[in-house]
PDB file of N, CA, C and O in Angstrom:
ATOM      1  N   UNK A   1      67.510  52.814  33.545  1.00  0.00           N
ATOM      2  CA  UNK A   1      67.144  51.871  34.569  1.00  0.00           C
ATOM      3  C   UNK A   1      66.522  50.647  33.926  1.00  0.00           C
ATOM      4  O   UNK A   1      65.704  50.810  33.020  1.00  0.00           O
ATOM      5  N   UNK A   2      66.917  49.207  34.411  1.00  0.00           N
ATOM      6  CA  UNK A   2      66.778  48.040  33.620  1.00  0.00           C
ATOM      7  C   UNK A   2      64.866  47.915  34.601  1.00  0.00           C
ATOM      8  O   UNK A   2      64.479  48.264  35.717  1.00  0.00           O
ATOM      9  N   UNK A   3      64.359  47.409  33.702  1.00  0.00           N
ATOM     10  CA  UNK A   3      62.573  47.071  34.077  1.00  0.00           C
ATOM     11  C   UNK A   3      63.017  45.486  34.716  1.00  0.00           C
ATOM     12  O   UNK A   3      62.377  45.010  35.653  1.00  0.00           O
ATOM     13  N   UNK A   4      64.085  44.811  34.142  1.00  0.00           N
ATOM     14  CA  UNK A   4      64.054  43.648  34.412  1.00  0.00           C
ATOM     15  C   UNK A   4      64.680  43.154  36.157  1.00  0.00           C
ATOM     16  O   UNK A   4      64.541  42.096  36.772  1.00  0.00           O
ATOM     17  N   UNK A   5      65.279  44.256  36.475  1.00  0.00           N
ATOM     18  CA  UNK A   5      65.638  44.788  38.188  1.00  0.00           C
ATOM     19  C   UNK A   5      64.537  44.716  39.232  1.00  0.00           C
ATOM     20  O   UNK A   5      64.448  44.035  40.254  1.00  0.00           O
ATOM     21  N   UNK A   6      63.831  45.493  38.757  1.00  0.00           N
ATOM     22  CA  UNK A   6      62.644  46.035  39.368  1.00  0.00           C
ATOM     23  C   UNK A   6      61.511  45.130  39.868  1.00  0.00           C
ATOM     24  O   UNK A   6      60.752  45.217  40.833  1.00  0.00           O
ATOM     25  N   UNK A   7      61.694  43.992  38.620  1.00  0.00           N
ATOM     26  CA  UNK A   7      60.258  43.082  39.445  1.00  0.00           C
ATOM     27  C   UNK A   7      60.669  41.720  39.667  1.00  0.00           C
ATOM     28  O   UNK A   7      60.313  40.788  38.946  1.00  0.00           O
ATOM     29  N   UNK A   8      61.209  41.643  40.389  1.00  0.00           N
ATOM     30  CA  UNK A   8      62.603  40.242  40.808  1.00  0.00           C
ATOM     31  C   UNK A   8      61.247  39.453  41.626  1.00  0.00           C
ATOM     32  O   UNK A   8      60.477  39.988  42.424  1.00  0.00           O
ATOM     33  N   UNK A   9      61.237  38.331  41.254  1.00  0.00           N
ATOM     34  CA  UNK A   9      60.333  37.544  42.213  1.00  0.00           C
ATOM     35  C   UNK A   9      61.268  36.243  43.120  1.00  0.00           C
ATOM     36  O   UNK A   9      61.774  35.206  42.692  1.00  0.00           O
ATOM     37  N   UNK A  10      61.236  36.663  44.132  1.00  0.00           N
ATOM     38  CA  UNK A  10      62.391  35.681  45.295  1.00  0.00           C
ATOM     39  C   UNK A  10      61.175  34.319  45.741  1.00  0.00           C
ATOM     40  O   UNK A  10      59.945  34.338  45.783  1.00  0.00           O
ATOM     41  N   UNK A  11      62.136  33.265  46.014  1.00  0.00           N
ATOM     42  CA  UNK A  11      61.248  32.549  47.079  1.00  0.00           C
ATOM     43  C   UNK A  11      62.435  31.549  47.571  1.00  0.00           C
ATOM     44  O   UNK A  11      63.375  31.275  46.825  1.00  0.00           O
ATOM     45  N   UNK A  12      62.317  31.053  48.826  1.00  0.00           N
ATOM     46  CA  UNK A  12      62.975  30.007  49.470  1.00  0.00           C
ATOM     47  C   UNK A  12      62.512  28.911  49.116  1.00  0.00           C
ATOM     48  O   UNK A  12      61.516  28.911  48.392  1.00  0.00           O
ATOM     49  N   UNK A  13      63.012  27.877  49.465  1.00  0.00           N
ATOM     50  CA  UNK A  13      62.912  26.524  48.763  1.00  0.00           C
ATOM     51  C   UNK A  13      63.870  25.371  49.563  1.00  0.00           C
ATOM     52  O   UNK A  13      64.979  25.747  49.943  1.00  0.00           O
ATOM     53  N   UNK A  14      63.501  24.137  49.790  1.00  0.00           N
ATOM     54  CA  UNK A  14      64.357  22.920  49.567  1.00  0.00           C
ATOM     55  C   UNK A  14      64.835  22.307  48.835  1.00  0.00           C
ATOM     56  O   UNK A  14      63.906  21.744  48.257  1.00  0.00           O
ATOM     57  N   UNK A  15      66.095  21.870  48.250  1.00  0.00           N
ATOM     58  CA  UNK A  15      66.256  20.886  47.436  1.00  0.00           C
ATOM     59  C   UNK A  15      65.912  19.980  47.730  1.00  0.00           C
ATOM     60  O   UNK A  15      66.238  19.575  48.846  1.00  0.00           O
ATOM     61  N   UNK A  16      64.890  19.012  46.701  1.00  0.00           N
ATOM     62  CA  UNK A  16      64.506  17.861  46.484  1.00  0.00           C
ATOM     63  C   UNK A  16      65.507  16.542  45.869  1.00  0.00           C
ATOM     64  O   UNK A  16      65.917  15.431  46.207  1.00  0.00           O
ATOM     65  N   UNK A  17      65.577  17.577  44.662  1.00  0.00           N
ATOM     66  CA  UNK A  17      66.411  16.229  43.921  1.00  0.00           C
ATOM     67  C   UNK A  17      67.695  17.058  43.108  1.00  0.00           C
ATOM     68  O   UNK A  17      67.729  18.288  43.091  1.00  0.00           O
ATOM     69  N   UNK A  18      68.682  16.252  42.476  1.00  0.00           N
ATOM     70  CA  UNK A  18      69.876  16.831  41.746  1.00  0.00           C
ATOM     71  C   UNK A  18      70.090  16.240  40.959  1.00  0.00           C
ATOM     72  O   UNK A  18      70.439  15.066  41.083  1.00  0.00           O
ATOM     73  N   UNK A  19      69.926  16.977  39.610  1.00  0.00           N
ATOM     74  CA  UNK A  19      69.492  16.664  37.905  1.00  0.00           C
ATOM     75  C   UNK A  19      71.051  17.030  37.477  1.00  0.00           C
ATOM     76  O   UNK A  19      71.763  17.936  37.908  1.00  0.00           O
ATOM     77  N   UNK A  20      71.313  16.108  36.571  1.00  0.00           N
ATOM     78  CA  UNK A  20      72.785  16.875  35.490  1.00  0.00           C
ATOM     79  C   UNK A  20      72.654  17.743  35.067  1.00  0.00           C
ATOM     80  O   UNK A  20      71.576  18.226  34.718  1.00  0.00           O
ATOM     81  N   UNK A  21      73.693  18.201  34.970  1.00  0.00           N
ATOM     82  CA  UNK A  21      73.525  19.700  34.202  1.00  0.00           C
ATOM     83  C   UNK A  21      73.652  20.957  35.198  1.00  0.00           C
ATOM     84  O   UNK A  21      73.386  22.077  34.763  1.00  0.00           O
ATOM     85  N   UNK A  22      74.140  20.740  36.807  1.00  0.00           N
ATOM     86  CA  UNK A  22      73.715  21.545  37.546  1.00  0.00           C
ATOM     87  C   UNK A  22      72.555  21.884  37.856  1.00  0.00           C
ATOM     88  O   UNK A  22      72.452  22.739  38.737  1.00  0.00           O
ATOM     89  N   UNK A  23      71.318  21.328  37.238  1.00  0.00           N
ATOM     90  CA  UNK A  23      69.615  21.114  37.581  1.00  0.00           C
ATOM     91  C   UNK A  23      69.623  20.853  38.644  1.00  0.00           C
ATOM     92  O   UNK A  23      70.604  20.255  39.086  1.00  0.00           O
ATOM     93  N   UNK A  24      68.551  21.188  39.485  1.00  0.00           N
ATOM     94  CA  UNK A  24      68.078  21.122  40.686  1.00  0.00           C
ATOM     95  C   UNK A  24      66.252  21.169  40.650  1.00  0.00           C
ATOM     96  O   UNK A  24      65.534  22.029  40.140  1.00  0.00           O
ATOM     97  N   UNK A  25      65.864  19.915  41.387  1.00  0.00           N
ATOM     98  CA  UNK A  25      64.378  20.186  41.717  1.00  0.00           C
ATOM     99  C   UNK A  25      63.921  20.531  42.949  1.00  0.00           C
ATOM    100  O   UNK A  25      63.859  19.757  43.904  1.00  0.00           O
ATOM    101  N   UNK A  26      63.586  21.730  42.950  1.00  0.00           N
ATOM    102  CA  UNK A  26      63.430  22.431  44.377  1.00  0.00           C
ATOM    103  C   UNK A  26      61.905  22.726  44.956  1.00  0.00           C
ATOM    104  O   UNK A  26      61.130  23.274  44.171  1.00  0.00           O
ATOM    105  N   UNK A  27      61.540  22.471  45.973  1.00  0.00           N
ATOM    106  CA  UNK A  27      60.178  22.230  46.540  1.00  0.00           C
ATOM    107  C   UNK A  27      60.038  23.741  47.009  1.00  0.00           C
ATOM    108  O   UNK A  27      61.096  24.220  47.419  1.00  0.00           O
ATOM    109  N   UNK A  28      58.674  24.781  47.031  1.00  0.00           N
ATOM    110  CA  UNK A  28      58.958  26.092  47.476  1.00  0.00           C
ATOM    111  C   UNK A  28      58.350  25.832  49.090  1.00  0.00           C
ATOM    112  O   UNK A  28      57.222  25.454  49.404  1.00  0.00           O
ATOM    113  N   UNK A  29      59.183  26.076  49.728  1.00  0.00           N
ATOM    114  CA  UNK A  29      58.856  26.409  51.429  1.00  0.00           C
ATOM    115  C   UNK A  29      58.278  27.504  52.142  1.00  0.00           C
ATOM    116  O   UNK A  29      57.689  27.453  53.221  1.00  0.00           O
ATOM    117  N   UNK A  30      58.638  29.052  51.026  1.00  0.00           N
ATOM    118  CA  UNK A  30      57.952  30.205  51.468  1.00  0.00           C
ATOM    119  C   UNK A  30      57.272  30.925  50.556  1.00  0.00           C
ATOM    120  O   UNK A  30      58.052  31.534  49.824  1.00  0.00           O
ATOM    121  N   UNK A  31      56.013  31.125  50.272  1.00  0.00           N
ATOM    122  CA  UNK A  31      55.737  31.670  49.166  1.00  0.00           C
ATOM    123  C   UNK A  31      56.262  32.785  48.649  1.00  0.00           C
ATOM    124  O   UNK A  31      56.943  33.568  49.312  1.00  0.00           O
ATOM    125  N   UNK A  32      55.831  33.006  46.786  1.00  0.00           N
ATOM    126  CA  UNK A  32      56.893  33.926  46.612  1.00  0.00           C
ATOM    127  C   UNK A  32      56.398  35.275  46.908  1.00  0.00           C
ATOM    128  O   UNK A  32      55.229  35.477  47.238  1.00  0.00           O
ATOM    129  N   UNK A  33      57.330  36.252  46.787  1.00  0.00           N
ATOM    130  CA  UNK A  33      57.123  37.305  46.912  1.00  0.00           C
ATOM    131  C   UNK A  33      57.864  38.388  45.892  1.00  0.00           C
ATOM    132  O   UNK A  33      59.067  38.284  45.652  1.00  0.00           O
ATOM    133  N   UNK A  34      57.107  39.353  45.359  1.00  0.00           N
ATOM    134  CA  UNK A  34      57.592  40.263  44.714  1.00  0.00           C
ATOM    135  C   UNK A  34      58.217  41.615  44.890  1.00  0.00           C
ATOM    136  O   UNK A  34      57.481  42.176  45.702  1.00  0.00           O
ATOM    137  N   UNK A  35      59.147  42.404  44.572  1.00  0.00           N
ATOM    138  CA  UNK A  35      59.871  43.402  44.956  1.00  0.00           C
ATOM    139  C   UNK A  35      58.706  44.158  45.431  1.00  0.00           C
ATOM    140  O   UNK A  35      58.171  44.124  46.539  1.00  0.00           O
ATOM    141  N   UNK A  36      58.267  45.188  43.875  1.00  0.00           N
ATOM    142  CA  UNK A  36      57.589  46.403  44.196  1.00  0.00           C
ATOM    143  C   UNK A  36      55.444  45.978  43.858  1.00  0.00           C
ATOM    144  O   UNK A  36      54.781  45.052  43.391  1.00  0.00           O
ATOM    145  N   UNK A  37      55.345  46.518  44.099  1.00  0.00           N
ATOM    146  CA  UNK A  37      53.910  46.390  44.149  1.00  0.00           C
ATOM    147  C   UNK A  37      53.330  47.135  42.386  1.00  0.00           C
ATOM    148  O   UNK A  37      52.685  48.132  42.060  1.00  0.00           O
ATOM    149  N   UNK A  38      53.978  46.024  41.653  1.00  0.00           N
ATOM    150  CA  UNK A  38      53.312  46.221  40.549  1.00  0.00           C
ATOM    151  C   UNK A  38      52.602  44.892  39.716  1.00  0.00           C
ATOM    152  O   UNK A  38      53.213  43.896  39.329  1.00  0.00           O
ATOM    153  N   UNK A  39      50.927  45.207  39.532  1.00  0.00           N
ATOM    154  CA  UNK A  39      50.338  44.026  38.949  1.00  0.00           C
ATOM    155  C   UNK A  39      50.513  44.394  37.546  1.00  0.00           C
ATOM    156  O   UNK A  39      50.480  45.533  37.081  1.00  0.00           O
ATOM    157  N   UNK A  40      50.770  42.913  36.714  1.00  0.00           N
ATOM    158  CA  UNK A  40      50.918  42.933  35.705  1.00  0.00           C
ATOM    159  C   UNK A  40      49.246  41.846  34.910  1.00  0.00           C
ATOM    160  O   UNK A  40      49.170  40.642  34.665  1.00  0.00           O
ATOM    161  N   UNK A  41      48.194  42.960  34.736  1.00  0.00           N
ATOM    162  CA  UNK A  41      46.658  41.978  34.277  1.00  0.00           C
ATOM    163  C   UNK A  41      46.718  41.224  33.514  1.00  0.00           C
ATOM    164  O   UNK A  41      46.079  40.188  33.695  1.00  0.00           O
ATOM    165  N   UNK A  42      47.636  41.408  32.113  1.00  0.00           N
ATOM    166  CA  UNK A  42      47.728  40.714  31.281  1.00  0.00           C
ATOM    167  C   UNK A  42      48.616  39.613  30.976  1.00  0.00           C
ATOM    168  O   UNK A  42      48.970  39.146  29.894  1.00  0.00           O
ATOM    169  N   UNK A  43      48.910  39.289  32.217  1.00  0.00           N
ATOM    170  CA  UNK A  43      50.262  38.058  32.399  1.00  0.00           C
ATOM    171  C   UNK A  43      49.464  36.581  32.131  1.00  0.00           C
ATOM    172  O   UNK A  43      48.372  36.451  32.684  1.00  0.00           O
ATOM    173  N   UNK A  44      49.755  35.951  31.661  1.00  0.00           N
ATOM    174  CA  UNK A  44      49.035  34.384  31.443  1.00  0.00           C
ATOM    175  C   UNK A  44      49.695  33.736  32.564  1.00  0.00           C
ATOM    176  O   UNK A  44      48.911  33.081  33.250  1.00  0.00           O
ATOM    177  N   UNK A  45      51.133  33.721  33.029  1.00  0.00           N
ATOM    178  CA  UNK A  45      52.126  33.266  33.477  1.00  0.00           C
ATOM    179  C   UNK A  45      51.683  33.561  35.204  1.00  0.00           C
ATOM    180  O   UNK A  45      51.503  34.713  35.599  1.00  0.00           O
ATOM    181  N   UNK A  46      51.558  32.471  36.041  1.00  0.00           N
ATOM    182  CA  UNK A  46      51.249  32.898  37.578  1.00  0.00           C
ATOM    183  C   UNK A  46      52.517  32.597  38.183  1.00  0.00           C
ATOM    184  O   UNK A  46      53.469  32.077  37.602  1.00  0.00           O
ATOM    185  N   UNK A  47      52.451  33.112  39.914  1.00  0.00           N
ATOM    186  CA  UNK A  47      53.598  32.597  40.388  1.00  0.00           C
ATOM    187  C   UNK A  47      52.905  31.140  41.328  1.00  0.00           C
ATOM    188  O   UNK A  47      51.750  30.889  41.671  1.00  0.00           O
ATOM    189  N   UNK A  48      54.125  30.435  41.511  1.00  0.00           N
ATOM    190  CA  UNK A  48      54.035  29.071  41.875  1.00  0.00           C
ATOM    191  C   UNK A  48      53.352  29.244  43.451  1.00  0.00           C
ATOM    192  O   UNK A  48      53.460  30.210  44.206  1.00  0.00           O
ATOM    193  N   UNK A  49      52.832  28.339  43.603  1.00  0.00           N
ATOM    194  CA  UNK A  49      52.124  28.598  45.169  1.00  0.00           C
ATOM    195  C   UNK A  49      53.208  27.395  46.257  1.00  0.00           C
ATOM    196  O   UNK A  49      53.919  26.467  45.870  1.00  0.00           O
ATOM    197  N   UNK A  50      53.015  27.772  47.333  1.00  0.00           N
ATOM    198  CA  UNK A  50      54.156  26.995  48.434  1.00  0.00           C
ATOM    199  C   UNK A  50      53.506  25.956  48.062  1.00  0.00           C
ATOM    200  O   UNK A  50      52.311  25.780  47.825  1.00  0.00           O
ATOM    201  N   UNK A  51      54.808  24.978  48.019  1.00  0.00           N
ATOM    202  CA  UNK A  51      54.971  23.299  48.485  1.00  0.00           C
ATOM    203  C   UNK A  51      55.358  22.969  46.785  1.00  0.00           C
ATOM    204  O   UNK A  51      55.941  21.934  46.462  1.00  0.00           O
ATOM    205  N   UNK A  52      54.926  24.036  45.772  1.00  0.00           N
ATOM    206  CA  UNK A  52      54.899  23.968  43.958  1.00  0.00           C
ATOM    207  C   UNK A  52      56.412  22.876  44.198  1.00  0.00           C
ATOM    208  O   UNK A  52      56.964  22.910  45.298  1.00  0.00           O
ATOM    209  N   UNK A  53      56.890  22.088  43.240  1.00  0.00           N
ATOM    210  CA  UNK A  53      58.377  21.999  42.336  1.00  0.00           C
ATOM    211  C   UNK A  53      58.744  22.590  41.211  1.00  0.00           C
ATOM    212  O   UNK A  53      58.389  22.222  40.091  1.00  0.00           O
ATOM    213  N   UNK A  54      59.653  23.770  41.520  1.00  0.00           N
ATOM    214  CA  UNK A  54      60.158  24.342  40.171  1.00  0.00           C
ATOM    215  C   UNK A  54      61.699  23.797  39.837  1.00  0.00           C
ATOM    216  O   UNK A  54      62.445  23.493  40.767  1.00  0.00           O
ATOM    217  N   UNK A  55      62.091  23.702  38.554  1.00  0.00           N
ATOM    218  CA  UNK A  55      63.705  23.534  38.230  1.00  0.00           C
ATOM    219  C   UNK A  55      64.363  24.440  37.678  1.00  0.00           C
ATOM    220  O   UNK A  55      64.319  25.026  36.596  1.00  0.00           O
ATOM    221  N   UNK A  56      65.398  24.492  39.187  1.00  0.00           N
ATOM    222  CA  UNK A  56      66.205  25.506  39.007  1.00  0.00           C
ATOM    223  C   UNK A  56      67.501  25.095  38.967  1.00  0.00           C
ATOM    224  O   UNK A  56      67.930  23.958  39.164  1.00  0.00           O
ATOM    225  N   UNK A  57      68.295  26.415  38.611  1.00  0.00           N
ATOM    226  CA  UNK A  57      69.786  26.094  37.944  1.00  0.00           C
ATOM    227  C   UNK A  57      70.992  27.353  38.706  1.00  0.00           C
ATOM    228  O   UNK A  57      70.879  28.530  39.046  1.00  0.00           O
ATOM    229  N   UNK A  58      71.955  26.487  38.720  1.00  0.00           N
ATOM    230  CA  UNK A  58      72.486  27.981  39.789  1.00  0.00           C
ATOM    231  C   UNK A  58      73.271  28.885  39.168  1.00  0.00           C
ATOM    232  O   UNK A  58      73.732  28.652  38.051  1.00  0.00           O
ATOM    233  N   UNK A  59      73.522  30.094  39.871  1.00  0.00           N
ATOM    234  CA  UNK A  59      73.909  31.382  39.339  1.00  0.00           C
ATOM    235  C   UNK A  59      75.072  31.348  39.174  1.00  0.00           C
ATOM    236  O   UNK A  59      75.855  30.528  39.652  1.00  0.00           O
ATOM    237  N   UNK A  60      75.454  32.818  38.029  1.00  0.00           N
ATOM    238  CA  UNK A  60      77.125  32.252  37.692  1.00  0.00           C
ATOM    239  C   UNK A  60      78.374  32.305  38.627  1.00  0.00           C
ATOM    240  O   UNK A  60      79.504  31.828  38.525  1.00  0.00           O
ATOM    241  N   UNK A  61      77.678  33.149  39.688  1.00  0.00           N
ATOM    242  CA  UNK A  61      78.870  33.499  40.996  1.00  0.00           C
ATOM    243  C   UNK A  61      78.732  32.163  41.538  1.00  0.00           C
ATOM    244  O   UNK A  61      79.670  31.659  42.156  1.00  0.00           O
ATOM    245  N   UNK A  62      77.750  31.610  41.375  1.00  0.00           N
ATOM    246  CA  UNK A  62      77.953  30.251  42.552  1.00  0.00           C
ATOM    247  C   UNK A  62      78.787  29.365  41.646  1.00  0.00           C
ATOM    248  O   UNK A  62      79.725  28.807  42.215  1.00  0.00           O
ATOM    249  N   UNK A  63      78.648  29.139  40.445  1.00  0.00           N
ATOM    250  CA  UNK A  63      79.519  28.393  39.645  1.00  0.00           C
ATOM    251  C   UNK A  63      80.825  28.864  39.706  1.00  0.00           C
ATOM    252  O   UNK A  63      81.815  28.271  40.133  1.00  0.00           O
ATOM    253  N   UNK A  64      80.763  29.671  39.371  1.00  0.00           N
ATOM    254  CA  UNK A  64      82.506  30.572  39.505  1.00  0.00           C
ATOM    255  C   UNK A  64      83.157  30.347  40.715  1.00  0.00           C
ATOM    256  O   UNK A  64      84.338  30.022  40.601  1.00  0.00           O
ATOM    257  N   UNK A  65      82.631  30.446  42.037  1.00  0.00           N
ATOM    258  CA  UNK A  65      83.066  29.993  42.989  1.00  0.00           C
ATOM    259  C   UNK A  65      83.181  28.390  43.867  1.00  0.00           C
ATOM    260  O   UNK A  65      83.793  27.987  44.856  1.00  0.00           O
ATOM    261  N   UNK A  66      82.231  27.806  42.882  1.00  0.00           N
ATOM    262  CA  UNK A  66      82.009  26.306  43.109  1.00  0.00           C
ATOM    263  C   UNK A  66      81.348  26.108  44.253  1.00  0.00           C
ATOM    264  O   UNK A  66      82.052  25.529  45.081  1.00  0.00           O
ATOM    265  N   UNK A  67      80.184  26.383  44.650  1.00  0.00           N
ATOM    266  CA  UNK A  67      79.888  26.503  46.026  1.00  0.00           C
ATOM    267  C   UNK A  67      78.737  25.486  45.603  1.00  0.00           C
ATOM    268  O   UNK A  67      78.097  25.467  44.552  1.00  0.00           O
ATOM    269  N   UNK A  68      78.648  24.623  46.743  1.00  0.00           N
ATOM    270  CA  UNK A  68      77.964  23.149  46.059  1.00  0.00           C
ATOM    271  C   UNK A  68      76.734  23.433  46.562  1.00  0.00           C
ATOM    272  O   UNK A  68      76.743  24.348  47.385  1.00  0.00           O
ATOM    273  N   UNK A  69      75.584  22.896  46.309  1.00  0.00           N
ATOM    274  CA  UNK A  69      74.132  22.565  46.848  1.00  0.00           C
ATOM    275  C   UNK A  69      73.449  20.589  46.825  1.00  0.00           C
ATOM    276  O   UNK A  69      73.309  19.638  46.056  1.00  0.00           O
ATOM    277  N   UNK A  70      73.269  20.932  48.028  1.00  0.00           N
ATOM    278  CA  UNK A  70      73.449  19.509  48.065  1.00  0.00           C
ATOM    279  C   UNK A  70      71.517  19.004  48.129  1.00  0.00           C
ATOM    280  O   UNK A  70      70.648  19.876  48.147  1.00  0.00           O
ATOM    281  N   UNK A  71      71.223  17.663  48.150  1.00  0.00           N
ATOM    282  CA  UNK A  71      69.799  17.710  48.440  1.00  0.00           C
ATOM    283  C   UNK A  71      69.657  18.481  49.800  1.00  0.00           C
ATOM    284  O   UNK A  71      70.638  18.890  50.420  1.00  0.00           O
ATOM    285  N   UNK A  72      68.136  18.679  50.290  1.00  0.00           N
ATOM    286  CA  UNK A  72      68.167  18.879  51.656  1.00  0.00           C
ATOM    287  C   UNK A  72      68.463  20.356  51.983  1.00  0.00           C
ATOM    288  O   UNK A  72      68.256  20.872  53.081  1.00  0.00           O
ATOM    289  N   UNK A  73      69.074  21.096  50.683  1.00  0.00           N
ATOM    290  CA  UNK A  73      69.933  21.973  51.640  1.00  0.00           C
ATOM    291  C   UNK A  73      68.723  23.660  51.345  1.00  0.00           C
ATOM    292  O   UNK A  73      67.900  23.742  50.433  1.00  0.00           O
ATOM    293  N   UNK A  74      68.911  24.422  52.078  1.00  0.00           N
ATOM    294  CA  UNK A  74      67.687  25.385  52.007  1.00  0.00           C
ATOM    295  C   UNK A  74      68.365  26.426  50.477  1.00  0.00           C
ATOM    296  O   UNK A  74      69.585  26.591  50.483  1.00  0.00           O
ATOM    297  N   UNK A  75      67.728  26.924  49.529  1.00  0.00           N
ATOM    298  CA  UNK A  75      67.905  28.135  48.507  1.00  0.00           C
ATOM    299  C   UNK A  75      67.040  29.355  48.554  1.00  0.00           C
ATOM    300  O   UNK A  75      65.826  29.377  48.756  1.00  0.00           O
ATOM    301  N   UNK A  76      67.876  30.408  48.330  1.00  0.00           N
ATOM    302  CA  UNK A  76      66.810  31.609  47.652  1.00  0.00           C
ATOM    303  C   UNK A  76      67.346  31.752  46.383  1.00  0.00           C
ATOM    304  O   UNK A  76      68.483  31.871  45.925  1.00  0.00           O
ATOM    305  N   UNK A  77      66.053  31.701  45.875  1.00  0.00           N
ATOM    306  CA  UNK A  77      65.827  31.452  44.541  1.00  0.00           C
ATOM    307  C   UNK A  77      65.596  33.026  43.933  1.00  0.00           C
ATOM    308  O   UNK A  77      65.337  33.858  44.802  1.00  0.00           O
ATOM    309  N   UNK A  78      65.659  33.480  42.646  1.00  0.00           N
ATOM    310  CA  UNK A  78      65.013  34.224  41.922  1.00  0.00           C
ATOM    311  C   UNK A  78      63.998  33.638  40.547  1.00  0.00           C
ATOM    312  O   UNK A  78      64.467  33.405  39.433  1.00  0.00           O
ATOM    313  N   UNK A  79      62.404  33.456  40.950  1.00  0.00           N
ATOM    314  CA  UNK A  79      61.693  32.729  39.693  1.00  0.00           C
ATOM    315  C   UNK A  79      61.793  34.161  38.505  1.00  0.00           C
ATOM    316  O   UNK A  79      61.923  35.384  38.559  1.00  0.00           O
ATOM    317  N   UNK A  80      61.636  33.068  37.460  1.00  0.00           N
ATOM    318  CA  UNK A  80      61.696  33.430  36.321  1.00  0.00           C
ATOM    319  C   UNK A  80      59.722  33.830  36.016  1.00  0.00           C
ATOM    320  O   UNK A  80      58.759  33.180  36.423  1.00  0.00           O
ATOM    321  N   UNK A  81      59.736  35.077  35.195  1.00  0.00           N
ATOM    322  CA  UNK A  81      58.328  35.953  35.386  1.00  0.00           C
ATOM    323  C   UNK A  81      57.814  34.540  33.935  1.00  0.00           C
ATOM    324  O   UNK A  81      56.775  34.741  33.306  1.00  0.00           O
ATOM    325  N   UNK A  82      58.311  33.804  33.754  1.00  0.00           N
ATOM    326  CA  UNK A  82      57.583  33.063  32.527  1.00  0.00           C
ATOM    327  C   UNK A  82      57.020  31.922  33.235  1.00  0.00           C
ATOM    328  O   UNK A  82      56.097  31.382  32.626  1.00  0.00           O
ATOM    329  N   UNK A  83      57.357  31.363  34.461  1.00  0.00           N
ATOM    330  CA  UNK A  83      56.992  29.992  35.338  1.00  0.00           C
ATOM    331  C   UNK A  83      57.964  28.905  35.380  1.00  0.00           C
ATOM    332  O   UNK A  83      58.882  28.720  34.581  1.00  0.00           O
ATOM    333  N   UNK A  84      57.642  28.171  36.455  1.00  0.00           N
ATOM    334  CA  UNK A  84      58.320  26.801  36.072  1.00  0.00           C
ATOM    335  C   UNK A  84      59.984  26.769  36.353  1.00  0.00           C
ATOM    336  O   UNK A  84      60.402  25.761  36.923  1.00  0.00           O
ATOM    337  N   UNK A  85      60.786  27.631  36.051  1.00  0.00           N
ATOM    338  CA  UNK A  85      62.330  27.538  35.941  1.00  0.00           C
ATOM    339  C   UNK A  85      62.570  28.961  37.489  1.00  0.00           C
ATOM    340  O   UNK A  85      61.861  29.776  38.080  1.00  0.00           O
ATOM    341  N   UNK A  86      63.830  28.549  37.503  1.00  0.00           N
ATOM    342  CA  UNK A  86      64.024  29.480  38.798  1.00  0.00           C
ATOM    343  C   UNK A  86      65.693  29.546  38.702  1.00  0.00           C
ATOM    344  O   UNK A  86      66.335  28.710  38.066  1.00  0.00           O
ATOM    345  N   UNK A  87      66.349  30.746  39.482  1.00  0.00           N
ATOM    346  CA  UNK A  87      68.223  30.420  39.530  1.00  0.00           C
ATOM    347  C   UNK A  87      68.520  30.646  40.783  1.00  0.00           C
ATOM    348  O   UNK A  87      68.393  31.732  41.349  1.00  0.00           O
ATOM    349  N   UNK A  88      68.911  29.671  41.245  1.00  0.00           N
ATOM    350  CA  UNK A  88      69.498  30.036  42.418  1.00  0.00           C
ATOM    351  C   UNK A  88      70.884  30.519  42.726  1.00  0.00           C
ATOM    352  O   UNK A  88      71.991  30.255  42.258  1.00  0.00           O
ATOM    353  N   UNK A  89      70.356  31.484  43.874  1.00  0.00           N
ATOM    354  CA  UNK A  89      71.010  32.810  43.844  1.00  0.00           C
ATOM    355  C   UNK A  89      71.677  32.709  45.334  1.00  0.00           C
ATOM    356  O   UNK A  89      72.562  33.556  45.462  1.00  0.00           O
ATOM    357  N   UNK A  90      71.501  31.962  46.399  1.00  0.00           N
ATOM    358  CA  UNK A  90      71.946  31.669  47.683  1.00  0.00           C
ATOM    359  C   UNK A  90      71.330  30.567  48.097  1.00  0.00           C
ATOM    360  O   UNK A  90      70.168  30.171  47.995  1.00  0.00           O
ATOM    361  N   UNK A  91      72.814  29.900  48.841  1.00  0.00           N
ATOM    362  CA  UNK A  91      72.667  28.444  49.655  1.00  0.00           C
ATOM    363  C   UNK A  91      72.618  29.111  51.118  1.00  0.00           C
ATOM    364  O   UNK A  91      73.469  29.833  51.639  1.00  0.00           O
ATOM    365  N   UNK A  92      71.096  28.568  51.761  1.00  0.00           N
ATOM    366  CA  UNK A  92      70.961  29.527  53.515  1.00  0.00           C
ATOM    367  C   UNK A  92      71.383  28.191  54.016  1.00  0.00           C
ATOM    368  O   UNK A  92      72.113  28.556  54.937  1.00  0.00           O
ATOM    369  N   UNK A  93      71.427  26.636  54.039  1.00  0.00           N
ATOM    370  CA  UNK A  93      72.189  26.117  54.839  1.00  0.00           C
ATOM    371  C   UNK A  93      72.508  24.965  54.343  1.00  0.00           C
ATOM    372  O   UNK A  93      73.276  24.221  54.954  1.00  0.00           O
TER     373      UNK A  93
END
C-alpha cells in the first residue's frame, strides 16, 4: 500500500491567472482538507489557508484529453504535502 495515497490533501479553488507552461495561479475558495486523520508534528511545511494563491499545473489525464481551464473557471486541486505548488485534478465549471 502506497503512504503517498493515503494523505492526499484536496482543495477547491478559482483560477486567477494563466502562466505558460500550462501554469495556473489559483486563489483557494474552500479550505483544504485532508483524507485520513493523521498529524504529521514534525512537518515544517503548513497547508495554505482560504483566499492563499498557490501554482498549479494540470494532471496528465487532463492533458491527454485536452480539457482546457480557463481563468474564472472553478478546480479541485490535489496540494502538494511540501506547499506552494498544487495539480489539478478536475475542472467543476
Amino acid at each position: 500500500m502506497n503512504d503517498g495515497e493515503d494523505t492526499k490533501t484536496t482543495a477547491v479553488g478559482t483560477v486567477e491567472e494563466v502562466l505558460p507552461n500550462s501554469l495556473f495561479r489559483v486563489r483557494l475558495s474552500v479550505p483544504a482538507n485532508t483524507s485520513p486523520e493523521i498529524s504529521h508534528e514534525g512537518d515544517a511545511a503548513e497547508e495554505p489557508a482560504e483566499g492563499a494563491l498557490v501554482l498549479a499545473y494540470l494532471a496528465g489525464k487532463m492533458r491527454l484529453h485536452r480539457i482546457r481551464v480557463l481563468v474564472g473557471d472553478q478546480v479541485d486541486m490535489v496540494l502538494d504535502p511540501y506547499g506552494g505548488r498544487a495539480r489539478i485534478v478536475r475542472r467543476l465549471t
